[in-house]
C-alpha positions as CSV (number, residue, x, y, z in Angstrom):
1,X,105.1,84.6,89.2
2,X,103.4,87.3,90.6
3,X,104.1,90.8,90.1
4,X,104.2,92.6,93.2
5,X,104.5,96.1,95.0
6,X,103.2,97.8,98.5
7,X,100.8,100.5,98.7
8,X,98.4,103.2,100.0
9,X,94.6,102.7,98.5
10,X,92.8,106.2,97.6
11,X,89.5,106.6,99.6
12,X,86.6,106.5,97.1
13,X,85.9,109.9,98.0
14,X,89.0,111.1,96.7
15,X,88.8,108.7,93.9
16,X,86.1,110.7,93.0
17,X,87.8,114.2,93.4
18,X,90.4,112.8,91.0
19,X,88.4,111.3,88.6
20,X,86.9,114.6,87.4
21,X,90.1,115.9,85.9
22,X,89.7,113.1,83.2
23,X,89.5,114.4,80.0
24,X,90.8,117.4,77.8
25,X,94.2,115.8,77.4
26,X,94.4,114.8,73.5
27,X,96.6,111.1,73.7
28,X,95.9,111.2,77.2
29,X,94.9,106.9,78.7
30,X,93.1,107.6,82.2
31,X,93.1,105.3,84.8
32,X,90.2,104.1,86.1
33,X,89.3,105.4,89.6
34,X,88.9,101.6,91.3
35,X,93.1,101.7,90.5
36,X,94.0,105.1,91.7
37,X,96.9,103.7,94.2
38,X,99.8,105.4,95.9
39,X,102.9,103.0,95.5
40,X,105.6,102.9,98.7
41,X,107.5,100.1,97.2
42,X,107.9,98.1,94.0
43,X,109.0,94.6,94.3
44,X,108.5,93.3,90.7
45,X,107.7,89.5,89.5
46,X,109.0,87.0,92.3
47,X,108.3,83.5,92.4
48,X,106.2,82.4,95.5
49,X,108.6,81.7,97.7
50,X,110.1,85.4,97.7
51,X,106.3,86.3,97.9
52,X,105.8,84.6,101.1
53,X,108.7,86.2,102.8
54,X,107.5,89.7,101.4
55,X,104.1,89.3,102.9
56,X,105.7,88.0,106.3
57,X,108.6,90.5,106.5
58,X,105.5,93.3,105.7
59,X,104.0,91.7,109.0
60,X,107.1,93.4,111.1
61,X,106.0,96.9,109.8
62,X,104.9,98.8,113.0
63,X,104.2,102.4,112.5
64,X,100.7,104.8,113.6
65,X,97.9,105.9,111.2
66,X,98.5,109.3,109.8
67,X,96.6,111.8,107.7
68,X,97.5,112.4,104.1
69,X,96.3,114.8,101.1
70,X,97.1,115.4,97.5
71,X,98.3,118.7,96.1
72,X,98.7,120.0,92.7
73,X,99.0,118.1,89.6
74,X,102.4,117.5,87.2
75,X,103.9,115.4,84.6
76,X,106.7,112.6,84.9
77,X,109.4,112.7,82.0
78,X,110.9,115.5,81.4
79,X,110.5,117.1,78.0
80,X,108.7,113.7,76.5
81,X,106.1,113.6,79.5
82,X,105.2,110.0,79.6
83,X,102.8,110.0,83.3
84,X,99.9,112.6,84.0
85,X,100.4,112.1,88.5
86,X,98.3,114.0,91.8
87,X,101.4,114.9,93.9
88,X,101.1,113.7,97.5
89,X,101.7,116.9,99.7
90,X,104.6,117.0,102.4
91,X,104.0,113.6,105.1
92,X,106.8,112.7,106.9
93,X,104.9,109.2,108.3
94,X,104.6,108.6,104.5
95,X,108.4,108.5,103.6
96,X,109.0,106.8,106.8
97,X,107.0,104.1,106.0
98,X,108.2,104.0,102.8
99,X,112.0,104.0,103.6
100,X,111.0,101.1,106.1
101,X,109.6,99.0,103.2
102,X,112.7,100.2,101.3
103,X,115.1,98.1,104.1
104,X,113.0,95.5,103.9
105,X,112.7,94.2,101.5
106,X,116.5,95.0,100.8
107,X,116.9,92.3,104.2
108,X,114.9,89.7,102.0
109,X,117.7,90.6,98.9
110,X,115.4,92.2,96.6
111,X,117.8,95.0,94.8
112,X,117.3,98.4,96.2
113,X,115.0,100.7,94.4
114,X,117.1,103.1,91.8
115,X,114.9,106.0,91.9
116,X,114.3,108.6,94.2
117,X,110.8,107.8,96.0
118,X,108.8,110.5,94.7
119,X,104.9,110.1,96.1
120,X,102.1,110.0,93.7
121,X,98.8,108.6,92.5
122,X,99.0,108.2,88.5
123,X,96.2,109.5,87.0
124,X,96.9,109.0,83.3
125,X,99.3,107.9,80.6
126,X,100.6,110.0,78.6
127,X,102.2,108.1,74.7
128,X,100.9,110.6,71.8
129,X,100.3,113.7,74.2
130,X,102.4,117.0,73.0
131,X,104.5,119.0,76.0
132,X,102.4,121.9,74.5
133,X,99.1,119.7,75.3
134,X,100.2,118.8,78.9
135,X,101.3,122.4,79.6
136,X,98.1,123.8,78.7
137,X,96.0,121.2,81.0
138,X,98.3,121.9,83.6
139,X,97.7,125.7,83.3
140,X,93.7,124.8,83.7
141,X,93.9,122.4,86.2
142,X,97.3,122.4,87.6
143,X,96.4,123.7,91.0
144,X,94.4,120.8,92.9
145,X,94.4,120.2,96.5
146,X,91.8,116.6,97.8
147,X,90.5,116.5,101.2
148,X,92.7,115.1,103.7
149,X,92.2,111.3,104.1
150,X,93.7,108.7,107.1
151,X,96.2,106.3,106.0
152,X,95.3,103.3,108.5
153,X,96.8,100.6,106.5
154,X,99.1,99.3,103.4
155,X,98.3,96.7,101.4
156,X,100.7,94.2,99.4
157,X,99.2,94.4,95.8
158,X,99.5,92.3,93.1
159,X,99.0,93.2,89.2
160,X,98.9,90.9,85.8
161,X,101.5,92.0,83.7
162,X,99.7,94.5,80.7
163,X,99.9,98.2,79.7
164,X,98.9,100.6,81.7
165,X,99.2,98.2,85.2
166,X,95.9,96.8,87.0
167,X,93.6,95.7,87.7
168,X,95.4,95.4,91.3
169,X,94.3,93.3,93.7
170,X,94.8,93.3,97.3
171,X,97.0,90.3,98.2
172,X,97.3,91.4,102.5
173,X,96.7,94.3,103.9
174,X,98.8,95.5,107.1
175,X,97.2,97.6,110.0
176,X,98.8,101.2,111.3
177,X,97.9,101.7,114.7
């Protein structure tokens, strides 16, 4: 069964912009740049079948290119942080794209997602790092802004099931026009 989920790639550029804030997080497990993704929709471990109508209902998508950038840096989990992420800056096209995979894949019967859709490219996991640790890389390199990059397609990834995610490999990839 594959394990599934739509997304945004990061330009290797901005790979690069993101990869030098690595480091100087004790308990800190950084991604590796070639898997900095932004995720619009996770679908989870379908059989094929389900993964053949994902990948043709995908093919209905029909929205234009748009123009994205990533601002500032913060932690997801509250007072235990468990995620170090780039936030994505204000795109409407972005959530609209999202909220279209969102129905969906909701018309194919997959459960809705439970969380709020909050976007973000995951730059490192956080399991032994303090809330003191995280607050104090956050004060040194909280404030981040990457050039702004064109969003001209999605892609349908695919990941083995392991720690951390990845490696992620592009299953289809969906044009914006």
């Amino acid at each position: 069964m594959p394990r599934l989920f739509t997304g945004v790639e990061i330009p290797a550029d901005v790979g690069q912009s993101l990869s030098m804030l690595r480091g100087g997080l004790p308990g800190a497990r950084w991604i590796t740049p070639e898997n900095y993704h932004l995720t619009l929709r996770f679908i989870g471990d379908v059989d094929d079948m389900i993964a053949q109508e994902v990948a043709l209902m995908l093919g209905r998508v029909k929205r234009d290119a748009f123009d994205l950038y990533l601002e500032g840096l913060m932690p997801f989990g509250g007072r235990k942080p468990r995620a170090l992420v780039a936030s994505v800056a204000q795109a409407q096209a972005l959530l609209d794209v999202q909220a279209e995979h969102e129905r969906l894949m909701q018309r194919i019967g997959l459960e809705p997602e439970g969380r709020k859709y909050t976007p973000h490219v995951t730059l490192a996991r956080l399991r032994d790092s303090s809330s003191h640790a995280v607050a104090e890389y956050l004060s040194a390199r909280g404030y981040f802004r990457t050039a702004a990059f064109r969003v001209s397609r999605f892609v349908l990834f695919s990941s083995r099931a392991s720690v951390g995610g990845g490696p992620y490999v592009v299953e289809a990839s969906y044009p914006l026009s």
